[in-house]
PyMOL Python script that loads the backbone (N, CA, C, O; Angstrom):
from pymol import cmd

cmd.read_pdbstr("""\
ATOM      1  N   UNK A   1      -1.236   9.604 -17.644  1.00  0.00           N
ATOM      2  CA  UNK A   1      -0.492   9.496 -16.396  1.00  0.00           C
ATOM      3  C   UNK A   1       0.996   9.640 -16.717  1.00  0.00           C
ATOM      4  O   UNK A   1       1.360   9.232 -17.820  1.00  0.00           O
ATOM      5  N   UNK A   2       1.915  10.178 -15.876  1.00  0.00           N
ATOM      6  CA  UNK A   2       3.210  10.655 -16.309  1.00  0.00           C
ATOM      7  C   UNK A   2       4.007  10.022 -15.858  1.00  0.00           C
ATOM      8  O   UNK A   2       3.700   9.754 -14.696  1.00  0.00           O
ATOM      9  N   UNK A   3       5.389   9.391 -16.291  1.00  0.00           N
ATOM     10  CA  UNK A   3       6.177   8.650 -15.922  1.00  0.00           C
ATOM     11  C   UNK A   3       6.112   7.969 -14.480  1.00  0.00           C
ATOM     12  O   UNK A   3       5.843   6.809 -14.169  1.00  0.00           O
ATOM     13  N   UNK A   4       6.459   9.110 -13.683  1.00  0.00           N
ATOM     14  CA  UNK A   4       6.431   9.620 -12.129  1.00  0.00           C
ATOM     15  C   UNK A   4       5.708   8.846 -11.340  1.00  0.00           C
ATOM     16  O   UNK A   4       6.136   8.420 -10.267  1.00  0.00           O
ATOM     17  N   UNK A   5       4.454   8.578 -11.838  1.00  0.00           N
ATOM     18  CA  UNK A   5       2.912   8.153 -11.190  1.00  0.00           C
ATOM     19  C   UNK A   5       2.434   6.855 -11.383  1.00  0.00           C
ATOM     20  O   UNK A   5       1.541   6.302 -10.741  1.00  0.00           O
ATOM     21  N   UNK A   6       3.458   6.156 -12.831  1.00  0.00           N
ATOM     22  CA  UNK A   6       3.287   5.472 -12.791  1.00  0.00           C
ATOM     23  C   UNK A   6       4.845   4.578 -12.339  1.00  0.00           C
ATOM     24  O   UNK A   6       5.051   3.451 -11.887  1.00  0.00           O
ATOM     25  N   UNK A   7       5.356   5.231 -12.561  1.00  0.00           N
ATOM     26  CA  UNK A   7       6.535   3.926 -11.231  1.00  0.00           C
ATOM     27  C   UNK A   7       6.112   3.793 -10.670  1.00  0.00           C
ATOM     28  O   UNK A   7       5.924   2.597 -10.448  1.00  0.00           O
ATOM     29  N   UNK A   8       5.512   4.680  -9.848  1.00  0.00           N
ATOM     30  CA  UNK A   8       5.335   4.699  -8.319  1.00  0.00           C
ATOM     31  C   UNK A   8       4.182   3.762  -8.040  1.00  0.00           C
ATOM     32  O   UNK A   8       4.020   3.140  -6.991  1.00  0.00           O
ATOM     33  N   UNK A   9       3.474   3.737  -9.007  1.00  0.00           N
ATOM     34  CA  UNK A   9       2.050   2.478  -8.902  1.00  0.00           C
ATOM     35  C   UNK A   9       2.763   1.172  -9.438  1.00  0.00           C
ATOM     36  O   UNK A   9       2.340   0.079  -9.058  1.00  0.00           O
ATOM     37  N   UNK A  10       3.798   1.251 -10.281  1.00  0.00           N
ATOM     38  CA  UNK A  10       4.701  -0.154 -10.167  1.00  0.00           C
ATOM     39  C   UNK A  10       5.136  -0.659  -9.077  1.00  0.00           C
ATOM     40  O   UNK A  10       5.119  -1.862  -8.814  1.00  0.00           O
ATOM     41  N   UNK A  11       5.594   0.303  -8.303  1.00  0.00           N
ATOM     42  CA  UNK A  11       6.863  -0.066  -7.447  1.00  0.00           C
ATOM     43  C   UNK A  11       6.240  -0.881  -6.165  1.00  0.00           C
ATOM     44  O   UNK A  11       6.679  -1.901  -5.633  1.00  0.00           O
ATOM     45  N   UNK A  12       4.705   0.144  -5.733  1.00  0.00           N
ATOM     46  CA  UNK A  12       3.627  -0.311  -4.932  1.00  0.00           C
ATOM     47  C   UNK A  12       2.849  -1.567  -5.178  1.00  0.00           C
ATOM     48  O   UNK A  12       2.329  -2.268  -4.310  1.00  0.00           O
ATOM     49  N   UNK A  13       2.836  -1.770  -6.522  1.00  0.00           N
ATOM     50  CA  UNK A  13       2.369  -2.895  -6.388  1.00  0.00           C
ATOM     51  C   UNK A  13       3.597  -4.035  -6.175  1.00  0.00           C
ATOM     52  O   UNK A  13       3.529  -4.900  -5.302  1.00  0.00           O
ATOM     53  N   UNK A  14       4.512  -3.926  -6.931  1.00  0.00           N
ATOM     54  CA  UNK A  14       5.621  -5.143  -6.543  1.00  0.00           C
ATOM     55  C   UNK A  14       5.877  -5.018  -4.679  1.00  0.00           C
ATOM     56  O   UNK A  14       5.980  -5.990  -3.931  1.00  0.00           O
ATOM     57  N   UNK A  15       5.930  -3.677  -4.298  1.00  0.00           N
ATOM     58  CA  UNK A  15       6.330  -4.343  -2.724  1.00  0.00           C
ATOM     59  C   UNK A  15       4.548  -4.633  -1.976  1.00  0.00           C
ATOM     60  O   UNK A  15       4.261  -5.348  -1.016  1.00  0.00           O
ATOM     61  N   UNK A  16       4.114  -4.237  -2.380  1.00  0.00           N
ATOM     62  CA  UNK A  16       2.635  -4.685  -1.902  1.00  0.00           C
ATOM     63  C   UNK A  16       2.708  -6.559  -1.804  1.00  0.00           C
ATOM     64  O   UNK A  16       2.562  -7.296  -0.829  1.00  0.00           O
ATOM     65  N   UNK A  17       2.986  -6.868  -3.206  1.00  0.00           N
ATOM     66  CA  UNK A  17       3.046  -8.446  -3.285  1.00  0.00           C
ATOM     67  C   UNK A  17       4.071  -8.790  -2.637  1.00  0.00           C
ATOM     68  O   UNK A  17       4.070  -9.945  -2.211  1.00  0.00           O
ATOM     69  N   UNK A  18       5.012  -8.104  -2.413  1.00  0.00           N
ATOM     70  CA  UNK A  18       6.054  -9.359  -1.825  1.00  0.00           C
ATOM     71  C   UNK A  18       5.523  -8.751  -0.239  1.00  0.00           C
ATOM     72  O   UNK A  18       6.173  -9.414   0.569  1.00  0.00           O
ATOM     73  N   UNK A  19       4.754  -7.919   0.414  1.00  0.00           N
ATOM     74  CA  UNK A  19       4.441  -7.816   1.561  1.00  0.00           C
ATOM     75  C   UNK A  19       3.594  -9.282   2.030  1.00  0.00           C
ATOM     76  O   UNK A  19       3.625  -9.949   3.065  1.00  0.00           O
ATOM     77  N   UNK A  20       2.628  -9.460   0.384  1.00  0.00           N
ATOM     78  CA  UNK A  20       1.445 -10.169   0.730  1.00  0.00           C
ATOM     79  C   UNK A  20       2.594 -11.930   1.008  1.00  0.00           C
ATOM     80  O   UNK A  20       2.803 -12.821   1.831  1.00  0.00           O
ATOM     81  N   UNK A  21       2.845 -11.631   0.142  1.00  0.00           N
ATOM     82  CA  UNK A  21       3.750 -13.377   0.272  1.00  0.00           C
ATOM     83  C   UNK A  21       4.444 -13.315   1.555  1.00  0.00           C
ATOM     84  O   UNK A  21       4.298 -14.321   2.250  1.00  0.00           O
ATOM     85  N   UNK A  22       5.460 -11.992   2.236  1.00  0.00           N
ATOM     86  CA  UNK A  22       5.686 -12.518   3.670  1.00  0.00           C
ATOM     87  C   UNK A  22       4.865 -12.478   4.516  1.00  0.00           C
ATOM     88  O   UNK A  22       5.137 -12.491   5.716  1.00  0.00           O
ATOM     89  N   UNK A  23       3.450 -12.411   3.931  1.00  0.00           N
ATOM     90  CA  UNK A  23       2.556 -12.545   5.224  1.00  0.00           C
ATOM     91  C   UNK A  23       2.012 -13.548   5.114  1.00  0.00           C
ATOM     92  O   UNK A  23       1.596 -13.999   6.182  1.00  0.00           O
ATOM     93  N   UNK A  24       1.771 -14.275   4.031  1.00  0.00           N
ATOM     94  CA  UNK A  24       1.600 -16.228   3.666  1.00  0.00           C
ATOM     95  C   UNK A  24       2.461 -16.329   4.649  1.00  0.00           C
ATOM     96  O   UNK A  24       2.167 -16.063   5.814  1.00  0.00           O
ATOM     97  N   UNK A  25       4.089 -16.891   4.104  1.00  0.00           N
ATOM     98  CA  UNK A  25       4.890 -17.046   4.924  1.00  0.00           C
ATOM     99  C   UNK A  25       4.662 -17.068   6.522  1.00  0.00           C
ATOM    100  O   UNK A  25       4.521 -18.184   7.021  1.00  0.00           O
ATOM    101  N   UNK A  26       4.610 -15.904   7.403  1.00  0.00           N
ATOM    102  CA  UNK A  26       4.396 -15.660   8.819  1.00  0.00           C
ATOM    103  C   UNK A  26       3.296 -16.264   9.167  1.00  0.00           C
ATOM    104  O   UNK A  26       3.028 -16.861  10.209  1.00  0.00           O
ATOM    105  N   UNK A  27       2.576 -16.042   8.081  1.00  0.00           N
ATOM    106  CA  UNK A  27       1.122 -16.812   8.858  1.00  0.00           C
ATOM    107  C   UNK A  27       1.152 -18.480   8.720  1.00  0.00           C
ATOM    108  O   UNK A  27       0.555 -19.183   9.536  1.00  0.00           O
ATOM    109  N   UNK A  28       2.071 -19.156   7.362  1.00  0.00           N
ATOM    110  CA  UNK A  28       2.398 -20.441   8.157  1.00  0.00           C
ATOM    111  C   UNK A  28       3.523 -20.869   9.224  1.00  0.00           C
ATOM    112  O   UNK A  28       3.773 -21.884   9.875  1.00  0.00           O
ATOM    113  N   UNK A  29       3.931 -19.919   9.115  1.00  0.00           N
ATOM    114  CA  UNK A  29       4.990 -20.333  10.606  1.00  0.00           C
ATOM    115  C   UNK A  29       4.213 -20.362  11.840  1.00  0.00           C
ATOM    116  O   UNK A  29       4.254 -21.210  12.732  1.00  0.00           O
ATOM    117  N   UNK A  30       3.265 -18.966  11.730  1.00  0.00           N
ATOM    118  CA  UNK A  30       2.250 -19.126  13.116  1.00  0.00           C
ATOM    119  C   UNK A  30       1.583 -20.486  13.522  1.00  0.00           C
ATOM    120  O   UNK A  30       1.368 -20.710  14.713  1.00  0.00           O
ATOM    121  N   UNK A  31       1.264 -21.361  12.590  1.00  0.00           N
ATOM    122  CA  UNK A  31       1.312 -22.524  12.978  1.00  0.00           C
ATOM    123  C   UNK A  31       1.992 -23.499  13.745  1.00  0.00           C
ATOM    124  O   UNK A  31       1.518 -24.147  14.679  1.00  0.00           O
ATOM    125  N   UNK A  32       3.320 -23.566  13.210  1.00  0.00           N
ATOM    126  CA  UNK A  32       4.013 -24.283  13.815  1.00  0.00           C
ATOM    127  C   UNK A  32       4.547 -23.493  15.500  1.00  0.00           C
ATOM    128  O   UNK A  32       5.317 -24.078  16.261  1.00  0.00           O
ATOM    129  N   UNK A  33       4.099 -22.463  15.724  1.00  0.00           N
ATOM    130  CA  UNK A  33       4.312 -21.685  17.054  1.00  0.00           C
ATOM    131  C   UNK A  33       3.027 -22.022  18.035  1.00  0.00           C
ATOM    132  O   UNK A  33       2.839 -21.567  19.163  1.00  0.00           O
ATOM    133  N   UNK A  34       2.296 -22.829  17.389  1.00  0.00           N
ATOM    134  CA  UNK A  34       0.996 -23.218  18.182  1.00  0.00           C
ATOM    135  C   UNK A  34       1.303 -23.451  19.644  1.00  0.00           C
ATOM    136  O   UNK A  34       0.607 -22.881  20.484  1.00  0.00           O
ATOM    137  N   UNK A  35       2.581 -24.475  20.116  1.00  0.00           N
ATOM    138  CA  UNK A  35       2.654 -24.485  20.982  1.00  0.00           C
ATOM    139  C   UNK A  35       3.537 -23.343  21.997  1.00  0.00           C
ATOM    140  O   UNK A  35       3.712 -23.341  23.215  1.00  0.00           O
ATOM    141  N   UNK A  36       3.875 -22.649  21.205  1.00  0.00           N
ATOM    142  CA  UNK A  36       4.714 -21.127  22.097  1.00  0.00           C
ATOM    143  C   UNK A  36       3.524 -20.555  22.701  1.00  0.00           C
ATOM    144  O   UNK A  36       2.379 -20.678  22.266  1.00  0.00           O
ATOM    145  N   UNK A  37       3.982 -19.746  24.023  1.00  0.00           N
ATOM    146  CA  UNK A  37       3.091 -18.812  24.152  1.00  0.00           C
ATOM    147  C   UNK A  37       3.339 -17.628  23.440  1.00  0.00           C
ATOM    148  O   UNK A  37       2.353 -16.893  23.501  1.00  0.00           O
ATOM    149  N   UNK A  38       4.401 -17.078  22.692  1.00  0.00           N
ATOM    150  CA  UNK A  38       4.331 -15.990  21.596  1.00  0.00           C
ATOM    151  C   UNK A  38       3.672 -16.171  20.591  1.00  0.00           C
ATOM    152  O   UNK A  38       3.710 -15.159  19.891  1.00  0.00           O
ATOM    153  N   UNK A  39       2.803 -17.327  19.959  1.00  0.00           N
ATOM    154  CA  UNK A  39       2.334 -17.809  19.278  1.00  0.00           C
ATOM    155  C   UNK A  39       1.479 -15.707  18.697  1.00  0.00           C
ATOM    156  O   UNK A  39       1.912 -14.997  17.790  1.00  0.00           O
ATOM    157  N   UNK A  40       0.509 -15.445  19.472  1.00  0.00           N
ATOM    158  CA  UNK A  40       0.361 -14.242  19.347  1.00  0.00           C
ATOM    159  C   UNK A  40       0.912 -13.101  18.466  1.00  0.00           C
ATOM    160  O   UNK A  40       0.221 -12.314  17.819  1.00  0.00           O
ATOM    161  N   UNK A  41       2.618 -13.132  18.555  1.00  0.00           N
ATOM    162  CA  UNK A  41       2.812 -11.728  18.210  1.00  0.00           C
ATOM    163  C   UNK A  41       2.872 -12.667  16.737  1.00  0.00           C
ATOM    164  O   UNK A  41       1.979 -12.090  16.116  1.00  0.00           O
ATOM    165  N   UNK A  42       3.234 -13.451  16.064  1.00  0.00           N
ATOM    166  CA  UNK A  42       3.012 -14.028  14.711  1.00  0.00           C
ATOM    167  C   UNK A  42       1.473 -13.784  14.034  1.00  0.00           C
ATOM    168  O   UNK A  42       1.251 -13.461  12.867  1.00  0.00           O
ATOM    169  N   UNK A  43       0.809 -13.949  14.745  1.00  0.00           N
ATOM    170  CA  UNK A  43      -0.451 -13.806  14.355  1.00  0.00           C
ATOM    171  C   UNK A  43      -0.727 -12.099  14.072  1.00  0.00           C
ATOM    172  O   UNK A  43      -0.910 -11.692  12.925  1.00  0.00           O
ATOM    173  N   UNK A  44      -0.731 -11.270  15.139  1.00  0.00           N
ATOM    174  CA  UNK A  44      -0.684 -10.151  14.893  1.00  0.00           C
ATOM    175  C   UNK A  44       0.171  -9.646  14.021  1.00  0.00           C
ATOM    176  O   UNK A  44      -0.406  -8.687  13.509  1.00  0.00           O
ATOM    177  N   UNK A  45       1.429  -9.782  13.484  1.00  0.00           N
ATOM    178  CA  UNK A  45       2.413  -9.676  12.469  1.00  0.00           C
ATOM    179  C   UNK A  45       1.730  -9.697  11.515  1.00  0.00           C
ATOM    180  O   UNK A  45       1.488  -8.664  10.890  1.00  0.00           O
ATOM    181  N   UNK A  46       1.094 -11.265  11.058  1.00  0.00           N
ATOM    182  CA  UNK A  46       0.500 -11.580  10.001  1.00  0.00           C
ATOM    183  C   UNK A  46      -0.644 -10.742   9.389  1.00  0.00           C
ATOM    184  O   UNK A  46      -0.768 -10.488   8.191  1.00  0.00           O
ATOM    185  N   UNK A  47      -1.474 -10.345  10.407  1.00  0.00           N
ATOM    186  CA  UNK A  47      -2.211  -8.765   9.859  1.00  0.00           C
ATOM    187  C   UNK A  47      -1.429  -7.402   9.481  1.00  0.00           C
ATOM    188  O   UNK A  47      -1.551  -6.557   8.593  1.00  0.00           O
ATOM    189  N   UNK A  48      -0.755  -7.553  10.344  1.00  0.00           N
ATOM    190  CA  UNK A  48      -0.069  -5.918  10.215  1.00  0.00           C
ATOM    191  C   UNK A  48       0.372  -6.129   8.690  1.00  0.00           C
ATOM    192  O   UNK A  48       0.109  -5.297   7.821  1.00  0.00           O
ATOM    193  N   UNK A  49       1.063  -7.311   8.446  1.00  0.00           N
ATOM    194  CA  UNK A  49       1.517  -7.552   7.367  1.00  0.00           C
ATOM    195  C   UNK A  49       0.450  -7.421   5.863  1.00  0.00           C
ATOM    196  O   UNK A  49       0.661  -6.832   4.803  1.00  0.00           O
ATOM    197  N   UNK A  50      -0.753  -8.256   6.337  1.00  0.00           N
ATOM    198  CA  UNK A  50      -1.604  -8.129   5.499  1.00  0.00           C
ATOM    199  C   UNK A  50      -2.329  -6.644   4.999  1.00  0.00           C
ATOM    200  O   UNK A  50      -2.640  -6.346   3.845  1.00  0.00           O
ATOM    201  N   UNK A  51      -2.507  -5.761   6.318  1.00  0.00           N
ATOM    202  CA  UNK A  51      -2.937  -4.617   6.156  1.00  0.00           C
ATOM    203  C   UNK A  51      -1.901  -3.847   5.510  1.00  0.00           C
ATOM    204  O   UNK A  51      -2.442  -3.079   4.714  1.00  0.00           O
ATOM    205  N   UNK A  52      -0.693  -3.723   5.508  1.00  0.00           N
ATOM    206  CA  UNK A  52      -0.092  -3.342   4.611  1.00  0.00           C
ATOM    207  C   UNK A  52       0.276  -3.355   2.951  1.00  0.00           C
ATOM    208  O   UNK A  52       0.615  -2.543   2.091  1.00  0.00           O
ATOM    209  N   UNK A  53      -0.019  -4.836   3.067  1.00  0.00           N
ATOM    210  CA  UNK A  53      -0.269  -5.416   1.553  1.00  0.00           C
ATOM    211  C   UNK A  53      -1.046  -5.006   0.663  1.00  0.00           C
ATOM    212  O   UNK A  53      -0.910  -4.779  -0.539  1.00  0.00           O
ATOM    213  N   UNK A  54      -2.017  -4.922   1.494  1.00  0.00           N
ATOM    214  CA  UNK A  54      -3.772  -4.351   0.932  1.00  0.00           C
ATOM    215  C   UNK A  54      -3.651  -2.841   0.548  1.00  0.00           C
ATOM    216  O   UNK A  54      -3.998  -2.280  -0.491  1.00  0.00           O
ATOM    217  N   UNK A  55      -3.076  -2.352   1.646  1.00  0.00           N
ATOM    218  CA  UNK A  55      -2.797  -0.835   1.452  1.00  0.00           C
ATOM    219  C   UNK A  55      -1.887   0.006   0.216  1.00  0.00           C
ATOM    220  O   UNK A  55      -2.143   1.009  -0.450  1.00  0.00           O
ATOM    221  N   UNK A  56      -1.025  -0.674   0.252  1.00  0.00           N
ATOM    222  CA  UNK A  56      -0.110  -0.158  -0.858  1.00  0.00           C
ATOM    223  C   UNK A  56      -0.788  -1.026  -2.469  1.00  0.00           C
ATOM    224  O   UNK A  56      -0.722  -0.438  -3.548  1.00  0.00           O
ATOM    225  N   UNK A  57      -1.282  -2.179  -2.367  1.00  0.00           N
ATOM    226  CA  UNK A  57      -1.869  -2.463  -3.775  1.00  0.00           C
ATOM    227  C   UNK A  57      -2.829  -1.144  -4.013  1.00  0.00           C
ATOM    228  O   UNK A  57      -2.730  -0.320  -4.923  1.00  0.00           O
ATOM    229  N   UNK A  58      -3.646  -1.174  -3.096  1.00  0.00           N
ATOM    230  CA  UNK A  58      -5.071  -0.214  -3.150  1.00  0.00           C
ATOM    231  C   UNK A  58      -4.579   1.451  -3.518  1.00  0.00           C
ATOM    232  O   UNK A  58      -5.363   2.271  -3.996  1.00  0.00           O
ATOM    233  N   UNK A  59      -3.461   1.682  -3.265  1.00  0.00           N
ATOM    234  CA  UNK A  59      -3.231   2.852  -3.570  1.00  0.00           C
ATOM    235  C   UNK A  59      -2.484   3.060  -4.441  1.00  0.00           C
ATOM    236  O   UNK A  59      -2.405   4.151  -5.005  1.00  0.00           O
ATOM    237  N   UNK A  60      -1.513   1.659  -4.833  1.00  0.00           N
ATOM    238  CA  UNK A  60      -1.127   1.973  -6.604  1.00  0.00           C
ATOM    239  C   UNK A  60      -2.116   2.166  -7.605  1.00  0.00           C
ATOM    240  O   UNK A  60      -2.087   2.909  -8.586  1.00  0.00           O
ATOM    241  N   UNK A  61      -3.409   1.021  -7.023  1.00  0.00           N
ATOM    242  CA  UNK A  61      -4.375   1.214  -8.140  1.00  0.00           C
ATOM    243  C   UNK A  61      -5.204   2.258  -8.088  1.00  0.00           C
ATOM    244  O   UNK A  61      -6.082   2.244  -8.951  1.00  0.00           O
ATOM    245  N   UNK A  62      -5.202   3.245  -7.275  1.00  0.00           N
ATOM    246  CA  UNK A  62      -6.167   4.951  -7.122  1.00  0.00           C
ATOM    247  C   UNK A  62      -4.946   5.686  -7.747  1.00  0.00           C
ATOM    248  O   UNK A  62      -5.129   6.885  -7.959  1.00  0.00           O
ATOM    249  N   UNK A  63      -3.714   5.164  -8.082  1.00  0.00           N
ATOM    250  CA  UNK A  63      -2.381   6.460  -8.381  1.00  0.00           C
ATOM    251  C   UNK A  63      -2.913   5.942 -10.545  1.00  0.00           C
ATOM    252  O   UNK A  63      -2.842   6.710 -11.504  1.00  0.00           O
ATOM    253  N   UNK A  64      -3.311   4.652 -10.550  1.00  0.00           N
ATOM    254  CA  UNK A  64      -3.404   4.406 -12.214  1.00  0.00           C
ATOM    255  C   UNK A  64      -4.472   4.420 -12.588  1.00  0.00           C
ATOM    256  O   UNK A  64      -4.701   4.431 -13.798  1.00  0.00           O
ATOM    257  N   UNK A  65      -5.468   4.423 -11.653  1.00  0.00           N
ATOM    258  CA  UNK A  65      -7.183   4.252 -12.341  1.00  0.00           C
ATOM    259  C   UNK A  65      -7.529   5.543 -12.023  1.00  0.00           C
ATOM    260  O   UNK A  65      -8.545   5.850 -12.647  1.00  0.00           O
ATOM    261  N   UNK A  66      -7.071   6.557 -11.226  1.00  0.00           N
ATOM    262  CA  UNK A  66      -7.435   7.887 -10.833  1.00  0.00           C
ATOM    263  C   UNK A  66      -6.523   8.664 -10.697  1.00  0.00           C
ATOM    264  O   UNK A  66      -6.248   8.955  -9.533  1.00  0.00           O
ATOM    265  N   UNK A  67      -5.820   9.208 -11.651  1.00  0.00           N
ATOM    266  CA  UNK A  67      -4.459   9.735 -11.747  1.00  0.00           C
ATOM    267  C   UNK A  67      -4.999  11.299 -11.473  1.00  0.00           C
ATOM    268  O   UNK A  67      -6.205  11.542 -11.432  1.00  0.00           O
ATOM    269  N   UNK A  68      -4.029  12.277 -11.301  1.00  0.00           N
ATOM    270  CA  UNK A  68      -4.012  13.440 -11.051  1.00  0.00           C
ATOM    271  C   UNK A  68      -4.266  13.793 -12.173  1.00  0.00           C
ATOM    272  O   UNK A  68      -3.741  13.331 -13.186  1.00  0.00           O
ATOM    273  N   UNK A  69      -5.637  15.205 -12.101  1.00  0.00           N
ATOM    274  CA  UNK A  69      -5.432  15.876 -14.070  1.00  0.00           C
ATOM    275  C   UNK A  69      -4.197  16.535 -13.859  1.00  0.00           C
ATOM    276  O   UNK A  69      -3.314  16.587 -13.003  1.00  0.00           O
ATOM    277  N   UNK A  70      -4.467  17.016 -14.960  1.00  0.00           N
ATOM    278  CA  UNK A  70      -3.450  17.902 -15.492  1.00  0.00           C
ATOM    279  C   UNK A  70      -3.437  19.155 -15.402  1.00  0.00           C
ATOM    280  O   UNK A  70      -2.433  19.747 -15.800  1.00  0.00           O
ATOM    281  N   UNK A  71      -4.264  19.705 -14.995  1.00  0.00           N
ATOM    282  CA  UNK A  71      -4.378  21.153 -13.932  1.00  0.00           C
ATOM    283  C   UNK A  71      -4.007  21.341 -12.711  1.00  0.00           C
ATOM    284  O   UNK A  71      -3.613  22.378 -12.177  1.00  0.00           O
ATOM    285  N   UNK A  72      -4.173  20.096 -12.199  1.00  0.00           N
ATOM    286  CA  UNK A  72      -3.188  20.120 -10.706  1.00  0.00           C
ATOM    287  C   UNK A  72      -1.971  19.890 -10.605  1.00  0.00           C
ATOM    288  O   UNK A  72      -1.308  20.126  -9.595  1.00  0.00           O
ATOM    289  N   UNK A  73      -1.507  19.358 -11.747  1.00  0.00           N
ATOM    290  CA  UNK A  73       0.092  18.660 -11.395  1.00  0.00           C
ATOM    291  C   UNK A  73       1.308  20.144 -11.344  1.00  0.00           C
ATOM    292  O   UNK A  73       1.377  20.966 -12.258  1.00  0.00           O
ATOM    293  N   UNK A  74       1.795  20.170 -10.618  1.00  0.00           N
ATOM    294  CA  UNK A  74       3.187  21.110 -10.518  1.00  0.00           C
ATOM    295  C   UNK A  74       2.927  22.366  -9.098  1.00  0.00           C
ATOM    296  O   UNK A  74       3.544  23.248  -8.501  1.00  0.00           O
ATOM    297  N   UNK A  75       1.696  21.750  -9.116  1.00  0.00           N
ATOM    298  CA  UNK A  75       0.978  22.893  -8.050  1.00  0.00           C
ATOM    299  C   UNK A  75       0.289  22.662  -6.667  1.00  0.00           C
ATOM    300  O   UNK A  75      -0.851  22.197  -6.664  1.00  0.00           O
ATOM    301  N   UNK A  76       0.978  22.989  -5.376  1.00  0.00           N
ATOM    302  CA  UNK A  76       0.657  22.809  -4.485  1.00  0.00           C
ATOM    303  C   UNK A  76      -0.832  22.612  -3.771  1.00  0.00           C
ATOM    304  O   UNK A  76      -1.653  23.236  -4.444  1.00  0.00           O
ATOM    305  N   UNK A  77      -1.381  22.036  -2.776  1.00  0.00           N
ATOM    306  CA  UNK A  77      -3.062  21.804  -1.672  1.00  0.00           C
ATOM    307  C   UNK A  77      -3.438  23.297  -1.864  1.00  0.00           C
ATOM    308  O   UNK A  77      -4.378  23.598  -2.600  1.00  0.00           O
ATOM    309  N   UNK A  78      -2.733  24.201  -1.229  1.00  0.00           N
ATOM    310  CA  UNK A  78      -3.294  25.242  -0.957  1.00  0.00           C
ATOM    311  C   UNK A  78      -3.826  26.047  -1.938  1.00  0.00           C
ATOM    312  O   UNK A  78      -4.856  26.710  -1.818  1.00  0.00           O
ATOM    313  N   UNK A  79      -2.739  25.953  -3.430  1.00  0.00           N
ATOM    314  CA  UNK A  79      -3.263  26.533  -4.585  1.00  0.00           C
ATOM    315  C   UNK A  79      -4.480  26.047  -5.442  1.00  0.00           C
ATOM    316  O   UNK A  79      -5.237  26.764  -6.096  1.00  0.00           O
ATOM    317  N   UNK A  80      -4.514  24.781  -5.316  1.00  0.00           N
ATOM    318  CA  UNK A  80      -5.978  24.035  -5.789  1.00  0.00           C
ATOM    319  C   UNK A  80      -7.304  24.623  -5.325  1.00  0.00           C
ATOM    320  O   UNK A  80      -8.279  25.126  -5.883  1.00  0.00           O
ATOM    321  N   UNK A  81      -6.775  24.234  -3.511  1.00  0.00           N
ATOM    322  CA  UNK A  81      -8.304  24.612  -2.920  1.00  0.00           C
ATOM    323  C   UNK A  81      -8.310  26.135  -3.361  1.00  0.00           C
ATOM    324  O   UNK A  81      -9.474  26.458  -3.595  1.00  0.00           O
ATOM    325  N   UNK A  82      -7.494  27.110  -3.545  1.00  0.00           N
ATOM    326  CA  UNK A  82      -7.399  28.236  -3.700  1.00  0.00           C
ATOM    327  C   UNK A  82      -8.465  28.338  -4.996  1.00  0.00           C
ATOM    328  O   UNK A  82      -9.537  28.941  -4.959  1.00  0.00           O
ATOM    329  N   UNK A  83      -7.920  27.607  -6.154  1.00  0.00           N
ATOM    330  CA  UNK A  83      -8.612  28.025  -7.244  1.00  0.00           C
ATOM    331  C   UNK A  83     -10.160  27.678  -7.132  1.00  0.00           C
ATOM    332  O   UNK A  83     -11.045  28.452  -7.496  1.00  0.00           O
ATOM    333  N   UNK A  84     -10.433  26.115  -6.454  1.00  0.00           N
ATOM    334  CA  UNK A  84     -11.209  25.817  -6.273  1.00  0.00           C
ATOM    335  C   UNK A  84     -12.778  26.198  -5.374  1.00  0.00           C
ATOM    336  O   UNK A  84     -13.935  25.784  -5.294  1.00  0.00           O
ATOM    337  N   UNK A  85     -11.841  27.319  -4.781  1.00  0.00           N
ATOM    338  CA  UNK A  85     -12.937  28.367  -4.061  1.00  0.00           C
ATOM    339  C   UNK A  85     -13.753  29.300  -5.247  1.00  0.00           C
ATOM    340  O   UNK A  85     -14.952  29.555  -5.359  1.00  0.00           O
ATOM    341  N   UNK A  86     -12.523  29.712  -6.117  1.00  0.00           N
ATOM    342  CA  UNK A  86     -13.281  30.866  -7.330  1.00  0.00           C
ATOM    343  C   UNK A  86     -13.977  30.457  -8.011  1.00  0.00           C
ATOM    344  O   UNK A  86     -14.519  31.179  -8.848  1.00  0.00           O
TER     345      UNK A  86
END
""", "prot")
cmd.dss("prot")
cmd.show_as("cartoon", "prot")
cmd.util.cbc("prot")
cmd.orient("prot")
């Protein structure tokens, strides 16, 4: 895996985690909003938040456990499927 691919699965995982911790965070504040009626958009936050978390871990770890070969790298979708037809 080449420099490139793997920052980028660093970088995803560090903001992945600090996504996941402000969504701890929001989701204990949603508590204390029990009695708001916005109580709601905290809660929904707290997923959006989570689904994001999940998302960017999950795809640092497909950028380091399933890296691009080395026949594809430098070379555009269209030229792959291209070769990949012959």
């Amino acid at each position: 895996m080449n420099n490139f691919y793997k920052g980028l699965s660093n970088l995803l995982n560090i903001f992945g985690i600090l996504t996941f911790v402000m969504m701890l965070v929001v989701a204990l504040q949603v508590g204390s909003w029990s009695e708001s009626p916005y109580w709601y958009f905290g809660a929904a936050l707290t997923w959006v938040l989570f689904i994001m978390s999940m998302s960017m871990v999950i795809l640092a770890a497909n950028l380091k456990f399933f890296p691009i070969p080395k026949k594809f790298e430098g070379k555009s979708i269209p030229q792959i499927l291209e070769e990949r037809k012959e």
